[in-house]
C-alpha atoms as one frame of an Amber mdcrd trajectory, in Angstrom:
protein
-122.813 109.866 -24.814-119.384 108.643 -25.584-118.189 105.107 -25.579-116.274
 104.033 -22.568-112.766 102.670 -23.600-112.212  99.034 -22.596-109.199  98.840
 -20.385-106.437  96.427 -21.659-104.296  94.159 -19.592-100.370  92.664 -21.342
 -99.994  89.516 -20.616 -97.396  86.650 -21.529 -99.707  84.256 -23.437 -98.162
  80.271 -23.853 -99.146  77.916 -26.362 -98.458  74.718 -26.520 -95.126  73.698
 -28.689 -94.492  77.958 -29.373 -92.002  80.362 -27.578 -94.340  82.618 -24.927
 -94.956  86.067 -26.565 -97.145  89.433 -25.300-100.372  90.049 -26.321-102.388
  92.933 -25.075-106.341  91.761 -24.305-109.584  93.347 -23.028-109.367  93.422
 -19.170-112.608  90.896 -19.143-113.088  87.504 -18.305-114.404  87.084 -22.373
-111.196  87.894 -23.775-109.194  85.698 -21.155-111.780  82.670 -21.715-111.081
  83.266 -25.297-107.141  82.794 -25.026-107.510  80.009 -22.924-110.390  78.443
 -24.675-112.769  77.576 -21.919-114.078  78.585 -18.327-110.565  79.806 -16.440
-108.832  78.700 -13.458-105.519  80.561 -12.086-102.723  79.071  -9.867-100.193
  81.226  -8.230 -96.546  79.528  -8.620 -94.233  82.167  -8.046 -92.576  84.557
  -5.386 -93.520  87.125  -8.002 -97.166  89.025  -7.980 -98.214  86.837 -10.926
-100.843  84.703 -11.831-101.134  81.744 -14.341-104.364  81.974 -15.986-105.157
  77.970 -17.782-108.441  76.548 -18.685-110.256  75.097 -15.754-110.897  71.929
 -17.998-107.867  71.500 -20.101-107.367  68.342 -19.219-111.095  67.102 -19.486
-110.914  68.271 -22.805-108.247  66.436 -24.212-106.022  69.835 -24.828-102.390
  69.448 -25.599 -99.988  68.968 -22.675 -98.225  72.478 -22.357 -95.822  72.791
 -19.823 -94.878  71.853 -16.289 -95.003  73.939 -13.666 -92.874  73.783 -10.506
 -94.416  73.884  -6.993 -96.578  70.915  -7.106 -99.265  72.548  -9.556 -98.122
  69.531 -12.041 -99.105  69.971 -15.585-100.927  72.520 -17.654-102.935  71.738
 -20.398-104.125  74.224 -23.688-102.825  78.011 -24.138-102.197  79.821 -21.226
-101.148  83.095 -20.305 -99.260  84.962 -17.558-100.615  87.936 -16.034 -99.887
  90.388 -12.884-101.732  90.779  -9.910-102.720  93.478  -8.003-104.407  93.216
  -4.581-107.806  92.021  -5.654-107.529  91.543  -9.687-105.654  90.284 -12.565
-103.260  93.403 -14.115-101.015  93.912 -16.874 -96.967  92.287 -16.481 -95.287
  94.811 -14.561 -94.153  97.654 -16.868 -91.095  98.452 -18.889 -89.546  99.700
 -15.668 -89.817  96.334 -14.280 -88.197  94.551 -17.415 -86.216  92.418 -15.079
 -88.756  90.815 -13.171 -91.177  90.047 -16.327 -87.972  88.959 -18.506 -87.418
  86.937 -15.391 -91.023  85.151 -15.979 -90.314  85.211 -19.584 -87.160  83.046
 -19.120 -88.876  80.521 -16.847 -91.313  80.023 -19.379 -88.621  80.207 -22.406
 -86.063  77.161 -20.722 -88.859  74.657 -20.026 -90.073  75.025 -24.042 -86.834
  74.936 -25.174 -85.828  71.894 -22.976 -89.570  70.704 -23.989 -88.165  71.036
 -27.802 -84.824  69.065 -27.099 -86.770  65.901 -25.371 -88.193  65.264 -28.720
């Protein structure tokens, strides 16, 4: 019996204080606990099928502000990443095909840390 191969997801992880940049992670809720640091929560912001995957106790924690988000979802707290979403599941960003909607996300992401830069 073979191993089976773990299916891997790209996603647009966000630390806070650093520029977003892709990572590709184990589709499983271990590896996204793992980049976020804790038990995960995800809020849905966007137009876009994309989901914002945060720790569900960031702020309990005492985690580093991150970023705001717009919408009235407020603050997020800890790293984060940005995934896409299919009908029932977290996916992989859309693919290269798509580069103008995920450099879209990318630049949301990318003007709130650089205006987050210039306020200190």
């Amino acid at each position: 019996m073979g191993e089976e191969a773990v299916e891997q997801m790209t996603v647009l992880v966000v630390e806070p204080g650093y520029a977003p940049y892709e990572k590709t992670i184990p589709h499983d809720v271990y590896a996204m606990q793992e980049i976020v640091g804790g038990p995960i929560t995800s809020v849905y912001p966007y137009n876009e099928p994309v989901a914002i995957v945060a720790n569900d106790e960031g702020i309990l924690l005492g985690m580093d502000f991150n970023r705001s988000v717009e919408g009235g979802y407020g603050g997020l707290f800890g790293t984060f990443f940005v995934c896409g979403l299919t009908v029932d599941d977290f996916c992989s960003l859309p693919p290269d095909q798509n580069a103008s909607r995920r450099n879209s996300i990318r630049l949301k992401f990318w003007w709130l840390f650089t205006e987050m830069s210039r306020s200190h």
